[in-house]
C-alpha positions in Angstrom: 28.6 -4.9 -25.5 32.5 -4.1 -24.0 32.4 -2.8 -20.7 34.7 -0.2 -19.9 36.0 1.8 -17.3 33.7 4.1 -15.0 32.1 6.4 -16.9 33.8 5.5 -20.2 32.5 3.8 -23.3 30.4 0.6 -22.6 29.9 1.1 -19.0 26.7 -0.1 -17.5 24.4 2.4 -16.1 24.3 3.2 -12.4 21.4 1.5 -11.5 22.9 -1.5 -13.4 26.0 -1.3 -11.3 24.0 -1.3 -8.3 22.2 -4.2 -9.0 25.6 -5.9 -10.0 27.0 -4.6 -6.4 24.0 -6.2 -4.7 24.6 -9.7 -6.6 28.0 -9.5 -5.8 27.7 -9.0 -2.1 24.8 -11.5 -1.9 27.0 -13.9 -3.6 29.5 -13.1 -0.9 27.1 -13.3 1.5 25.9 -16.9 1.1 29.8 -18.1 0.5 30.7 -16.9 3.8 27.7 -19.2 5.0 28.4 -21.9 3.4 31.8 -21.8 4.3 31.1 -21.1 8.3 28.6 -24.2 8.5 31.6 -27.0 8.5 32.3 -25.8 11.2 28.7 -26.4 13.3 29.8 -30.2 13.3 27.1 -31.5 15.0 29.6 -32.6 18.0 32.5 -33.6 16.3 35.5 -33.5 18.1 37.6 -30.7 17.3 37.5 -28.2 13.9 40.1 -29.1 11.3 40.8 -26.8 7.7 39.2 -28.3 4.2 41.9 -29.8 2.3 43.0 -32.6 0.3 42.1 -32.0 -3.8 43.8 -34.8 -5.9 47.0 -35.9 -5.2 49.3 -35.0 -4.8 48.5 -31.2 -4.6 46.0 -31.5 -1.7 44.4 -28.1 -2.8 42.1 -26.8 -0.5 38.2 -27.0 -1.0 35.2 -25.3 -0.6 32.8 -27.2 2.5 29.7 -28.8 2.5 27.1 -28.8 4.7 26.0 -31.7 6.7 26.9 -33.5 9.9 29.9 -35.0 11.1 29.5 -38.8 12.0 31.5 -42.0 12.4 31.9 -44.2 8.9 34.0 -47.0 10.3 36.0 -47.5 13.7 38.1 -49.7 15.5 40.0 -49.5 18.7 43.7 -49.2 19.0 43.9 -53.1 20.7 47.9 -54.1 21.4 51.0 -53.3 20.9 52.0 -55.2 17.8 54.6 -58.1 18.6 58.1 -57.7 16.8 57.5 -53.7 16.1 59.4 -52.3 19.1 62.2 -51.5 17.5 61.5 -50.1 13.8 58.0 -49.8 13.6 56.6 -49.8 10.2 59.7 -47.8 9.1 60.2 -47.3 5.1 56.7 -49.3 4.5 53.8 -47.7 2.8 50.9 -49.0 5.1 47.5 -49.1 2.9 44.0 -49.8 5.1 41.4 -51.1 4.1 38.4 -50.3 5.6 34.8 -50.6 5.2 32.1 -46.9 5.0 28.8 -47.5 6.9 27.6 -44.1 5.8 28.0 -41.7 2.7 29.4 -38.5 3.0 30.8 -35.8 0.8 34.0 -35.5 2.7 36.0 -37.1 5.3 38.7 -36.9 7.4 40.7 -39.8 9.8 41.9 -40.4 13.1 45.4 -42.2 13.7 47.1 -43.4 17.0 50.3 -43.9 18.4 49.0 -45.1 21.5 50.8 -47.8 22.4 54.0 -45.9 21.0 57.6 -45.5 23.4 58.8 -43.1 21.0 56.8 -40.1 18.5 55.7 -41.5 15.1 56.9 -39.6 12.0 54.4 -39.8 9.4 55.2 -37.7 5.9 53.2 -39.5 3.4 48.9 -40.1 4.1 46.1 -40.6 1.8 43.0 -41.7 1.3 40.9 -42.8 -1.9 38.1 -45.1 -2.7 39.3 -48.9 -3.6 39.0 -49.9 -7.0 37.4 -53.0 -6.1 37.2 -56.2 -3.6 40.3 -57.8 -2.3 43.1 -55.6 -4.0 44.7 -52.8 -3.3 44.3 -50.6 -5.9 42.2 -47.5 -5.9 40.0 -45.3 -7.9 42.3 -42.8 -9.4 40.2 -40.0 -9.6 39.7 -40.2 -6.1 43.4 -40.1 -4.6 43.4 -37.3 -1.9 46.7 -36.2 0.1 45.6 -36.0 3.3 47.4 -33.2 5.7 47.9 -32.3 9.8 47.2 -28.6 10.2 47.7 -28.1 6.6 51.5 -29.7 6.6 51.4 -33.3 5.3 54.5 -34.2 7.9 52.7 -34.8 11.3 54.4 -36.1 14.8 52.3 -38.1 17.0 53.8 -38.1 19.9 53.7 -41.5 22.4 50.2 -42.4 23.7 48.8 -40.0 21.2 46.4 -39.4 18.2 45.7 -37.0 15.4 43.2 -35.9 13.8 43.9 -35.2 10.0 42.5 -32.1 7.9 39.3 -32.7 5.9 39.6 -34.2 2.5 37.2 -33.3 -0.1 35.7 -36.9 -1.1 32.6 -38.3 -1.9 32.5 -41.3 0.1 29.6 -43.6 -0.6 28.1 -46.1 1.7 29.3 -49.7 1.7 32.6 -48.7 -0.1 36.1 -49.9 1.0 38.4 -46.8 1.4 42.3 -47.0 1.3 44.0 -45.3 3.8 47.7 -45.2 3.3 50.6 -43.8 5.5 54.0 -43.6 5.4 57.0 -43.3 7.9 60.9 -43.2 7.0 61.9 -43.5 10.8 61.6 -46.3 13.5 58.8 -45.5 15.7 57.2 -48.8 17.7 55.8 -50.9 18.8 52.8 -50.3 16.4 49.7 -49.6 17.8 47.4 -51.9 15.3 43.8 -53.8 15.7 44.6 -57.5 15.2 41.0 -59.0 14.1 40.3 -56.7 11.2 38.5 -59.8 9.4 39.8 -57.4 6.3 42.5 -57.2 4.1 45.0 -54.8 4.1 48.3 -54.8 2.3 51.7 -53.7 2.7 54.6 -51.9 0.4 58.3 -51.1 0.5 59.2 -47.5 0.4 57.1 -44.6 -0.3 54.0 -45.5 -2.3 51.3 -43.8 -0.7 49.5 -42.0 -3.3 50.3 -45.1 -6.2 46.9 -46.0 -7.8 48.1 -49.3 -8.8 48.5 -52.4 -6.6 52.2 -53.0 -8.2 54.0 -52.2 -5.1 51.6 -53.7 -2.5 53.1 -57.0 -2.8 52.1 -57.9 1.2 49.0 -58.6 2.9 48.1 -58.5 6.5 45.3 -59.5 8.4 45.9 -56.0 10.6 44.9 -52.4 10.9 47.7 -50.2 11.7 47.4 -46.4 13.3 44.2 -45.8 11.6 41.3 -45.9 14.4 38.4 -43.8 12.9 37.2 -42.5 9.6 34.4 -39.8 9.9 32.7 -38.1 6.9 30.6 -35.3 6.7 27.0 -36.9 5.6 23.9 -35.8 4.9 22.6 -39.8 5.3 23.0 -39.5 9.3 22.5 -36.9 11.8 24.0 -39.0 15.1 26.7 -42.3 15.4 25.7 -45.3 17.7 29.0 -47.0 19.5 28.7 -51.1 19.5 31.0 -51.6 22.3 32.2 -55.2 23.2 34.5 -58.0 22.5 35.1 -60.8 19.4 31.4 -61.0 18.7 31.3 -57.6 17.9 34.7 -57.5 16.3 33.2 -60.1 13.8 35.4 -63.2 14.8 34.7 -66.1 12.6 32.5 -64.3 10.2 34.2 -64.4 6.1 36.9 -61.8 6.1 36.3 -59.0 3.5 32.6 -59.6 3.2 31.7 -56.9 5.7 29.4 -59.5 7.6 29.8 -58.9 11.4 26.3 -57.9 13.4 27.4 -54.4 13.3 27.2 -54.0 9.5 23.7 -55.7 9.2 22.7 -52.8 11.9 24.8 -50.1 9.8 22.8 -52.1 6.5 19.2 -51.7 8.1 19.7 -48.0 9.5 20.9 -47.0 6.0 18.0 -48.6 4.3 15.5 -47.1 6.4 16.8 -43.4 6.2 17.0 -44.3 2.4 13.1 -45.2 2.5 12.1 -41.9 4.9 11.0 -44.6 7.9 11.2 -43.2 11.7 13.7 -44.5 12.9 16.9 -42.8 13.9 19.4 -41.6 11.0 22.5 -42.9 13.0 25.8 -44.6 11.3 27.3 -47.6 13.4 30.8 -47.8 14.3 32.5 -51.0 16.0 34.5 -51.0 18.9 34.9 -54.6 19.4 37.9 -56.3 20.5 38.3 -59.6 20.6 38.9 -61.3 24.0 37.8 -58.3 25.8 36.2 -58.2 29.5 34.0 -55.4 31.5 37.0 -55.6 34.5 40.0 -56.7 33.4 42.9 -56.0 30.8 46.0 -57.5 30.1 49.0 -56.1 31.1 51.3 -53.6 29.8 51.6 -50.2 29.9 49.0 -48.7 28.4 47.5 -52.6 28.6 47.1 -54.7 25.8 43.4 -54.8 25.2 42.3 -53.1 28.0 39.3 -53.1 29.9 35.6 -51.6 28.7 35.7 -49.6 32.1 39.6 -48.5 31.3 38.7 -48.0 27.3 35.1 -46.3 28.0 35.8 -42.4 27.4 38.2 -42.8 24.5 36.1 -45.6 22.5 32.8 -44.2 23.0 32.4 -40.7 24.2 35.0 -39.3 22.3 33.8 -40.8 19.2 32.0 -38.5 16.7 28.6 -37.0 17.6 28.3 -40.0 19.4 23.9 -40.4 20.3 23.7 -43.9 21.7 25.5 -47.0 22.8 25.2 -50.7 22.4 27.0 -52.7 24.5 28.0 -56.9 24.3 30.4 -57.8 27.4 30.1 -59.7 29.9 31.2 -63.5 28.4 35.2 -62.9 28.9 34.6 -62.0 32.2 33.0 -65.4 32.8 35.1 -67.3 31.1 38.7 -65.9 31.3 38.9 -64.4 34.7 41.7 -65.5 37.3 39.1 -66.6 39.2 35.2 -67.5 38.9 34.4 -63.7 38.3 31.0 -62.7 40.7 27.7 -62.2 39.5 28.1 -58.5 41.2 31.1 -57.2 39.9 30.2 -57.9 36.5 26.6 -56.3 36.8 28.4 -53.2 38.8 30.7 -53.0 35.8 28.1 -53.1 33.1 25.5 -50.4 35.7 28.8 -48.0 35.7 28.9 -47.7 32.3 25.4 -46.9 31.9 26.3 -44.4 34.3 29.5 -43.0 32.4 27.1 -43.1 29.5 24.1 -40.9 30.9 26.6 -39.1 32.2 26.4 -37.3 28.6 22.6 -38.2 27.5 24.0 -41.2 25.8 20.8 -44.0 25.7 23.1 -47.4 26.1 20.9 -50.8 25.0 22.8 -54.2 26.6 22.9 -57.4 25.1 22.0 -61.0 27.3 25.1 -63.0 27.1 25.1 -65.5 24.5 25.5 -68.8 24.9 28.9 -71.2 25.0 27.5 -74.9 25.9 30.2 -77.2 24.2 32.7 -74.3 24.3 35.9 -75.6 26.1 35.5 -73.5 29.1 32.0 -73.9 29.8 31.3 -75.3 33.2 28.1 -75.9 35.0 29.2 -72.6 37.3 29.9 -70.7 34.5 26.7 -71.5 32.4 24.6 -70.4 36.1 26.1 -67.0 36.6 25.2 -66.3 33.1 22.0 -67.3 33.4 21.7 -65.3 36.9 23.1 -62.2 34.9 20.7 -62.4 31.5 18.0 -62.4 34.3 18.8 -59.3 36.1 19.6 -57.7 32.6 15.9 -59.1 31.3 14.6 -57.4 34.3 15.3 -54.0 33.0 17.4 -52.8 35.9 20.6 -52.7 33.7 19.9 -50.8 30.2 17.6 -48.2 29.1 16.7 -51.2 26.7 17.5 -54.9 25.8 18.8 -56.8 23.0 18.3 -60.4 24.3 20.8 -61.9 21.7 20.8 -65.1 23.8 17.2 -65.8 22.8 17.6 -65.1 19.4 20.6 -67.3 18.5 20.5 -70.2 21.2 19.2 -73.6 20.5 15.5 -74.0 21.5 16.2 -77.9 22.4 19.5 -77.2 24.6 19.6 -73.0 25.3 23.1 -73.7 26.8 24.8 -73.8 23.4 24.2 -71.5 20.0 21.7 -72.8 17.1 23.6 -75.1 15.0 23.3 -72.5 12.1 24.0 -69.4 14.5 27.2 -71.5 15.1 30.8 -70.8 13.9 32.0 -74.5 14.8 33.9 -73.3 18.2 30.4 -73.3 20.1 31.1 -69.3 21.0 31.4 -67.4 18.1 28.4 -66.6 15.7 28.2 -67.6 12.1 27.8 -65.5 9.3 24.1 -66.0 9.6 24.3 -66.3 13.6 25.9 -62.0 12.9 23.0 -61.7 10.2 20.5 -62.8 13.0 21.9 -60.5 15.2 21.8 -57.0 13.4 18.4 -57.7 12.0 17.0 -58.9 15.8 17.9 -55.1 17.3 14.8 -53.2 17.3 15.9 -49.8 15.7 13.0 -47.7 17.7 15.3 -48.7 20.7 17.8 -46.1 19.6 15.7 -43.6 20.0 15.5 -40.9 22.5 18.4 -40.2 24.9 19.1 -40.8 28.5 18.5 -37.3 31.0 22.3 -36.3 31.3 23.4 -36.8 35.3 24.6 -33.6 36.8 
């Protein structure tokens, strides 16, 4: 049957027509719904448009529900050496990083931080790698990425951007490429120096190529990039692992995704998948390497500043941020001008609980491992960590302990690590020293929240 104009040939009845008014509007109705609840992120940080189709058209896309979390993270850590002048000019910069959580879209953070002059950037994507160490990606999921729906954005000196939300199914455990580009000198870089991944490098514009043809370079760095959220329906909340080179992963197999972090990431992911009750939290790690409670280097902003300095920016502003791990304290012993006290470092660790239940955040420490056979260990040093793991054991620090000392040290001499929890340099973990740790943590201790602190 035709349907014609009102009241011509063909044309439904009324009561028809009414019935396809109501559908209509319903239809209308639930669209408008659908569309609205993106923007009840569950505490992300700001609200950005839905964009990014395939590249390069970036068309925009209808929203999903679910809840903004972290899927990977790292903290902006230096200044890059030799970058003052031109920056990453005229190089297509691909990272590769690493999803702890699905989601059906996603959208990044990048930093100029440690940036003396804006940082141009006309080119970004962001696709699903087309496999281990390379550089190529899935071509089916190459998404322009765009800044207020332009794809030219200006971060300005010391500071970041979020992008506009892509429309890509992100799956858990899968590396994602994210590539940007800038024709103009803009330095020094801000970059993460310990990725323990693989990212690559290519001359000129070649941000949305599929193929690893042009991406002739590799480097051992992230550049700009500092988080990658997604909009799951796996997790409801993001835990913040907080501390130095044994969270960053040093000394674990670069590429193979094995630092403590992802073990926790691997269990919490497992357990939502089997229904267990335990919280539905991705992980994102903000370890870097050679940091200490007090202290930074210097610079400014410093190069790898202090947790007390870095706090708000690496773990309250992350993404619907519920809880806080927290593994610091060894630097502080070791690497301090002087023979750090047993005080400051406890008053350090006690006032970021504080920052932390400032905002409901529950915050589990870790003991300090030990570094018998280390080159810095003393007789002093091995005593005040001792004296600290105590008063941390006692419960008077955390909400809840992690005693990773106990779990990797060596039963016959607990000054130095296991053999097999031992890297070789007698203070970093080994891949199954990082194993041992994300499978000790007790998931029920992320549970609950701390009473927020008026």
């Amino acid at each position: 049957m035709t349907v014609g104009h009102d009241g011509g040939a063909g044309a439904p009845p009324a009561k028809h027509r009414a019935l396809l008014a109501a559908i209509v509007a319903l239809i209308v109705t639930i669209s408008a719904a659908i569309y609205a609840s993106v923007s009840a992120d569950g505490g992300a940080r700001d609200h950005t448009s839905l964009a990014g189709g395939p590249a390069p058209r970036g068309k925009a896309a209808p929203a999903s529900t679910g809840t903004w979390v972290g899927a990977w993270s790292a903290s902006p850590a230096a200044a890059e050496p030799g970058t003052e002048a031109t920056g990453m000019a005229g190089v297509s910069v691909r990272n590769v990083v690493h999803a702890g959580v699905s989601g059906t879209s996603a959208r990044i953070t990048l930093s100029n931080l440690y940036g003396q002059s804006p940082l141009t950037i006309t080119h970004a994507t962001i696709a699903l790698s087309a496999g281990p160490d390379t550089a190529a990606a899935l071509a089916d999921s190459m998404r322009r990425l765009t800044f207020g729906g332009s794809p030219r954005v200006v971060v300005p000196p010391g500071g970041q951007v979020m992008s506009d939300v892509a429309r890509l199914a992100v799956p858990y455990g899968a590396d994602v490429l994210v590539t940007t580009y800038s024709p103009v000198p803009s330095g020094p870089v801000t970059h993460h120096p310990r990725a323990q991944q693989t990212s690559y490098l290519a001359d000129g514009e070649h941000t949305a190529d599929v193929t690893a043809v042009a991406y002739t370079t590799e480097t051992p760095y992230w550049r700009y990039l500092t988080a990658l959220d997604v909009l799951s329906h796996e997790a409801d909340g993001t835990v913040v692992a907080l501390g130095d080179s044994i969270t960053d992963g040093y000394g674990s197999d670069p590429g193979a995704n094995n630092r403590w972090t992802d073990v926790l990431a691997e269990r919490l992911h497992e357990a939502a998948a089997d229904g267990r009750d335990t919280p539905r939290y991705s992980v994102v790690n903000q370890g870097i390497s050679g940091n200490r409670i007090l202290t930074g280097r210097s610079g400014r902003p410093a190069d790898n500043p202090s947790a007390l300095s870095r706090f708000e920016r690496d773990v309250l502003e992350r993404t619907n941020v519920k809880a806080v791990i927290i593994v610091l304290g060894v630097n502080d012993i070791l690497h301090s001008p002087e023979l750090a006290d047993r005080e400051g470092i406890l008053d350090g660790l006690r006032t970021l609980v504080d920052r932390a239940h400032g905002r409901g955040l529950k915050v589990i420490g870790s003991t300090i491992m030990p570094f018998g056979g280390y080159g810095r260990h003393t007789q002093a040093r091995e005593e005040m960590r001792q004296q600290i793991n105590e008063e941390i054991r006692s419960g008077r620090v955390f909400d809840a302990v992690v005693d990773f000392d106990a779990a990797l040290r060596d039963p016959y001499d607990p000054r130095r690590l296991r053999a097999e929890y031992d890297s070789g340099d007698h203070l970093h973990p080994s891949d199954k020293g990082y194993e041992r740790m994300g499978r000790y943590l007790d998931l029920d201790d992320l549970k609950g929240a701390a009473p927020v602190q008026l």
